[in-house]
C-alpha positions in Angstrom: 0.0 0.0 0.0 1.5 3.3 -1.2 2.0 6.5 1.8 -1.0 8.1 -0.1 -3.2 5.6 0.1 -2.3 4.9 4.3 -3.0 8.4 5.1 -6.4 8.4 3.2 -7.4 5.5 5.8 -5.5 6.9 8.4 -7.7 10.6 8.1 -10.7 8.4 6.9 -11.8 6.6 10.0 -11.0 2.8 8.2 -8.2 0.4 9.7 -4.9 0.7 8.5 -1.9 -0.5 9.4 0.2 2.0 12.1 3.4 0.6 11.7 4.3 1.2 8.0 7.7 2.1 7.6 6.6 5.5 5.4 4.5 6.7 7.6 6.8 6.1 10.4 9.0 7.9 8.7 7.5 11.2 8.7 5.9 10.5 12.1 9.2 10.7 13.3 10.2 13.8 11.3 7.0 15.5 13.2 8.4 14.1 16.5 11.9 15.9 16.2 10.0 19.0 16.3 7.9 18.6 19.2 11.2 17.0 21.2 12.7 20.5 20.3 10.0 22.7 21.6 9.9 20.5 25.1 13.6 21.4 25.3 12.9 25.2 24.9 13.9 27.0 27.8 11.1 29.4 30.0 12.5 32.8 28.3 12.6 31.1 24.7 9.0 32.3 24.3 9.7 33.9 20.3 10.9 30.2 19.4 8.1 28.7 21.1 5.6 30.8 19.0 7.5 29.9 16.1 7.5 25.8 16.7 4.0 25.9 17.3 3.4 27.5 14.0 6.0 25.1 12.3 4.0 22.0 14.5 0.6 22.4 14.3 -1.4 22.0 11.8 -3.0 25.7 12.0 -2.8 27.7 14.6 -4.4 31.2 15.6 -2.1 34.1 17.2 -1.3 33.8 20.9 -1.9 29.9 21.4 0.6 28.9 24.3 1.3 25.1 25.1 3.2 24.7 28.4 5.7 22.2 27.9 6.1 19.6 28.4 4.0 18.4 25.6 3.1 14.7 23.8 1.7 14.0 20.8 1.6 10.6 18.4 2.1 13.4 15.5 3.5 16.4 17.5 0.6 18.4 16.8 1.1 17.8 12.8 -2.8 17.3 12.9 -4.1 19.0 15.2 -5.7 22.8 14.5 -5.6 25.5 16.9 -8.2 28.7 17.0 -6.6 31.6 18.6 -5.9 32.4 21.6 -6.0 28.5 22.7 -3.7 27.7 26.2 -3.0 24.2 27.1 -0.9 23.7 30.6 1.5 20.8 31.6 1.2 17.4 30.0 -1.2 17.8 27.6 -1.2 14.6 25.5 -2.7 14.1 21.8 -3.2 11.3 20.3 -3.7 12.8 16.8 -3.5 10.3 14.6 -6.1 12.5 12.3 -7.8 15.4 12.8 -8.0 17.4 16.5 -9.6 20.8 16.5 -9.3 23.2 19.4 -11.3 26.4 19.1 -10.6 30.0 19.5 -9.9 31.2 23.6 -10.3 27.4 24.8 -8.4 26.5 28.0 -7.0 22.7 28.6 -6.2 22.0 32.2 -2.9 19.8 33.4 -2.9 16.4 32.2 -5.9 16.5 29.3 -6.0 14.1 26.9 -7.5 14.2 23.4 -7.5 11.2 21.5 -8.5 10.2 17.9 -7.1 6.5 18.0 -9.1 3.3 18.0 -8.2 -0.4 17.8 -10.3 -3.1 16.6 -11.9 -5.9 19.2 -10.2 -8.1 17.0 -6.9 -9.5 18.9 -5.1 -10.4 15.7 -5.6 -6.9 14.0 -4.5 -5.5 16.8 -1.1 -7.7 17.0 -0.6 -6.5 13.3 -0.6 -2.6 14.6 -4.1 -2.3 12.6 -5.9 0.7 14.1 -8.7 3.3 13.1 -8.6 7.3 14.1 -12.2 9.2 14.3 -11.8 13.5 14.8 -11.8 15.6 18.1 -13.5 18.9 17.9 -13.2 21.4 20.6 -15.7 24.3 20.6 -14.7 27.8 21.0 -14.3 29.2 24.7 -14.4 25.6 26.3 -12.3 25.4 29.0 -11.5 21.4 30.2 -10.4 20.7 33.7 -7.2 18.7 34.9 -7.1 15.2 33.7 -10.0 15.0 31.5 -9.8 12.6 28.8 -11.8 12.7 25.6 -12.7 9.9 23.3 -12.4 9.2 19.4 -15.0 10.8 17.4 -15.9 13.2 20.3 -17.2 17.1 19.9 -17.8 19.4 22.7 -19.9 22.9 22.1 -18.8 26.3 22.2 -18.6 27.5 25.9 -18.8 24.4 27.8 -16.8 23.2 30.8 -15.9 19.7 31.6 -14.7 19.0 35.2 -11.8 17.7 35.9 -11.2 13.9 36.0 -14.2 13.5 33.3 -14.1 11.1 31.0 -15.9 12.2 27.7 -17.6 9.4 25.7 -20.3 11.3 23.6 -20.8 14.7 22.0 -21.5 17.2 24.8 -23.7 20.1 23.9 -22.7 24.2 23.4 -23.1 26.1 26.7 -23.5 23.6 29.4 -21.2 21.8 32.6 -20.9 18.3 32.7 -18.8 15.8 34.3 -18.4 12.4 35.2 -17.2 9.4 34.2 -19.0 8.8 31.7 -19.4 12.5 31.2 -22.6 13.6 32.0 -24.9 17.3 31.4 -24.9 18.4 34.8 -26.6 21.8 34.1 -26.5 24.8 31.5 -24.7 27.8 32.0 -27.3 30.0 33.5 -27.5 34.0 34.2 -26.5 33.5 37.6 -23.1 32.3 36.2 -23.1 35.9 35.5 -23.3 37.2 38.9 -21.2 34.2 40.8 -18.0 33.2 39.5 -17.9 30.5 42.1 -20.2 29.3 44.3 -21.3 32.3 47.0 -18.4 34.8 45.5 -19.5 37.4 43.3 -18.1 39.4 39.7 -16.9 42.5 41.1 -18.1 45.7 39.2 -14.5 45.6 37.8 -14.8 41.8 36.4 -18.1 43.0 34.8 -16.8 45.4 32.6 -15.4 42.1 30.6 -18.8 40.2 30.1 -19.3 40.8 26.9 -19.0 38.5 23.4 -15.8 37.7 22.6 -14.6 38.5 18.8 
């Protein structure tokens, strides 16, 4: 099977064989840049900016990724909004197609993950596997350790609490967690007067509600 037709399969949600010596190849190639960026030093923030643009596969101004960082493809198909911030030990498994939306926040430890492996035990001794996309709404912001499932979206706005494990699609504008992940409730006017639990948005704090651009 030719490189061409791998990747095809490989962005297409059908088995295909992981371990192909092409496609291993320039795996790796994506790797050495990602084993550069974790070696960049806390001042080095210009070349940071300038991996993550060489990394990813698009990326919006100010995304930040706090090293260190892991990824199957070092980002190579993964596409950032703007604006995006990830903290420590965020982990992608992007194998295809992981998209992150404008202003969304990843706590410690996250992991996204596009991967699959068939039930089958001999497919699966053979490094057969199938990938299905991630997508990350805008203004999402998931808590430390969640973990998020091939073929998974979540909807613009919403949290996930930490520790959640995401299964299915989770709508725009609500908080869930759990494992499975769960709704728990929608985000509510009174979100706009407590910021958590009995402590209130000072007057100052409200002078930023408004739409983002």
């Amino acid at each position: 099977m030719t490189l061409e037709e791998t990747i095809r399969r490989m962005k297409g949600g059908i088995l295909y064989n992981s371990g192909s010596e092409e496609l291993l190849r320039v795996q790796a190639e994506c790797l050495e840049k990602m084993y550069d960026y974790n070696a960049t030093r806390p001042c080095e923030g210009e070349k940071r900016s300038a991996l993550i643009k060489q990394m990813f596969a698009e990326s919006g101004e100010n995304c930040y990724i706090e090293p260190p960082f892991h990824a199957n493809w070092g980002g190579y198909h993964t596409h950032l909004g703007k604006n995006v911030y990830a903290n420590f030990n965020l982990t992608l498994v992007d194998d295809t197609d992981i998209y992150i939306g404008d202003y969304t926040m990843l706590g410690p430890n996250v992991v996204l993950a596009t991967a699959g492996h068939p039930v089958c035990p001999e497919l699966r001794a053979r490094a057969y596997q199938y990938n299905l996309p991630v997508r990350i709404g805008k203004n999402c912001w998931l808590g430390a350790g969640v973990v998020v499932l091939p073929g998974v979206s979540i909807g613009d706005n919403s949290i996930i609490g930490a520790g959640s494990i995401v299964t299915k699609d989770i709508p725009a504008n609500v908080v869930a967690v759990g494992n499975p992940c769960r709704v728990m409730r929608p985000i509510s006017e009174k979100d706009y007067e407590y910021y958590y639990r009995d402590k209130k948005i000072d007057d100052i704090s409200k002078e930023d509600i408004q739409p983002y651009d």
